[in-house]
N, C-alpha and C positions, 0 to 999 in steps of 0.2 A: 571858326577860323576862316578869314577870306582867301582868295587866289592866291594874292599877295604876298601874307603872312608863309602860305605852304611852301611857297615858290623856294624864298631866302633862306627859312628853315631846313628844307630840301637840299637846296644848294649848301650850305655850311653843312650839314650833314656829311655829304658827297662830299666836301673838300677836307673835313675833319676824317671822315676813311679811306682819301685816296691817300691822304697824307701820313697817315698812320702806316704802312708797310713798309715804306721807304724809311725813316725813321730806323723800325724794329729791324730790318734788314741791314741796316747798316752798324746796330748793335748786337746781330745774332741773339736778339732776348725774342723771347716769344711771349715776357708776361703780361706785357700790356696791352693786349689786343682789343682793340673797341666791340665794348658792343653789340655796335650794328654787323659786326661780321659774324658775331655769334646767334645773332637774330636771323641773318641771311643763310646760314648755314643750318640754323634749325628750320624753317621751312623748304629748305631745299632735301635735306635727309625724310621731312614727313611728305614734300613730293615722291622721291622718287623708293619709299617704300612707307606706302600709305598702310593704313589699318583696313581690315574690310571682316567682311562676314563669311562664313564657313572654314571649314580645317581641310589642309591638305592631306592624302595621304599618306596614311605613315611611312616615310624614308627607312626607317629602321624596321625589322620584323625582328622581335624578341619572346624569346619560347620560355624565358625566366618569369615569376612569378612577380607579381607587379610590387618594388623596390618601396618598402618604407619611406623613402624620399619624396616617393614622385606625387603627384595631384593630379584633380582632373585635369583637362588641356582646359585656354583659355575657350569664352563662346565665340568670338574674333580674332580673325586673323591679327595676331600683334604686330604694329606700325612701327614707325620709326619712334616715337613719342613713348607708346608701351616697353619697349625696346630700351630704353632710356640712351638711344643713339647718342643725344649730345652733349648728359653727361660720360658718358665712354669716350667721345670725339674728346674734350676736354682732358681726359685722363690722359691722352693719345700725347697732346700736346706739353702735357707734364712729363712722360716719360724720356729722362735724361739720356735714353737710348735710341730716340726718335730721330732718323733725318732731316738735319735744318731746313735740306730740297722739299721732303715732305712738307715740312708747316709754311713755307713758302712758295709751292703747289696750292696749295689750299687756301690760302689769304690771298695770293694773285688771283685764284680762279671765281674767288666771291666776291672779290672787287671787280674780275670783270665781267661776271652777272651781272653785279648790282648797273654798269655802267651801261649794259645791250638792253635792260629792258629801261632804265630810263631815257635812250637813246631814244629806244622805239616806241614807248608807249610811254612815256614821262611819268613815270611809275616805278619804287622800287617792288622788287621779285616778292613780295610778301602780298601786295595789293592786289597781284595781277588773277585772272580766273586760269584754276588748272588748264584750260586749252592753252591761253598765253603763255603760262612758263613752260609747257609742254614745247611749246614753237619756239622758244631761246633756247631749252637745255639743245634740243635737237641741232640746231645752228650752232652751237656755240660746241656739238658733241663733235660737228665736222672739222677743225683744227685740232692738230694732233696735240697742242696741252692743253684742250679743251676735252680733248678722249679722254687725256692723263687725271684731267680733274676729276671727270664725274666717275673714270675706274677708280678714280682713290676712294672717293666717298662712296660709294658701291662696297667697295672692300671695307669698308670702318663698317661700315652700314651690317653686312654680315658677322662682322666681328663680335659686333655691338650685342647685334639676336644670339647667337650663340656662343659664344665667350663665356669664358669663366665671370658668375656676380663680382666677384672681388678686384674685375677691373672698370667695374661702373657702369657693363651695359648689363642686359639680359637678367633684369630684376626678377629674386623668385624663382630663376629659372626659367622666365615664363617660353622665351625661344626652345629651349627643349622639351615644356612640356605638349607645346604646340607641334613640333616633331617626332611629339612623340620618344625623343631621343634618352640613353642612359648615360650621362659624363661618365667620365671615369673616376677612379675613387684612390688615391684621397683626393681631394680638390685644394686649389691652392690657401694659402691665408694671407693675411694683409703682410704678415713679413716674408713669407715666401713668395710674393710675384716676383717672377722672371729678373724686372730689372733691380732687384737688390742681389738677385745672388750673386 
């Protein structure tokens, strides 16, 4: 593909996502969300809790005998990706009890990712090398709904690792077994989450 071709692609991209929130915002839906926002928001959760090597120590000290449930811990630290952050993020935005501020915190604040790093480096935020998006979150951490953003996704981001499976992150368990950690018991089931009862 030449300059050219990336440029216009690029561009209609970028006007088919800026255009898309304004829309959704004006219908209060949140189903149709492009995307590239969900692309911008998976590499943004595998930035800012990447995967790595070795195990923390254990948070929890437990003198119980080691729980038929449990497995070994993972050999890697579990990332956002391990984690299944963005399917949990997605559930996030299913949940009929979600703040519409919320999912509109979050679509603003990936739209204006996506729009500082092709500002500055004519690039969207998936292209760029970890230093580069390192130097936009941190810019963009400096306005206070820029703080609001990336504490939201910091917060799903936890939720995701250690949350109950049955709301889409924390496959397996794996954030707890990496914790080291014992849930509690009973654990929920797909008709008991929160938001049906």
């Amino acid at each position: 593909m030449n300059r050219r071709t990336w440029i216009i692609r690029s561009l209609l991209s970028l006007v088919t996502v800026l255009l898309a929130p304004r829309q959704l915002a004006a219908k209060q839906s949140f189903d149709d969300i492009p995307e590239d926002i969900w692309h911008t928001l998976d590499h943004l959760q595998q930035h800012l809790l990447p995967n790595g090597a070795g195990l923390p120590p254990s948070l929890t000290v437990s003198l119980m005998p080691k729980a038929s449930w449990r497995q070994e811990p993972p050999a890697t630290t579990p990332g956002a990706r391990e984690a299944g952050a963005l399917n949990y993020l997605r559930g996030v935005f299913d949940d009929p009890k979600m703040d519409p501020a919320n999912k509109e915190l979050i679509i603003d604040g990936a739209l204006h990712l996506e729009s500082a790093c092709l500002e500055t480096h004519g690039a969207f935020f998936h292209a760029l090398n970890a230093m580069q998006k390192e130097r936009r979150l941190r810019e963009i951490e400096e306005s206070e709904q820029g703080a609001r953003f990336l504490g939201k996704m910091m917060e799903y981001l936890i939720e995701a690792l250690v949350g109950s499976p049955v709301y889409g992150g924390n496959p397996g368990g794996i954030g707890w077994r990496w914790l080291n950690h014992a849930p509690g018991f009973p654990l929920p089931t797909q008709e008991k989450r929160y938001f049906l009862l």
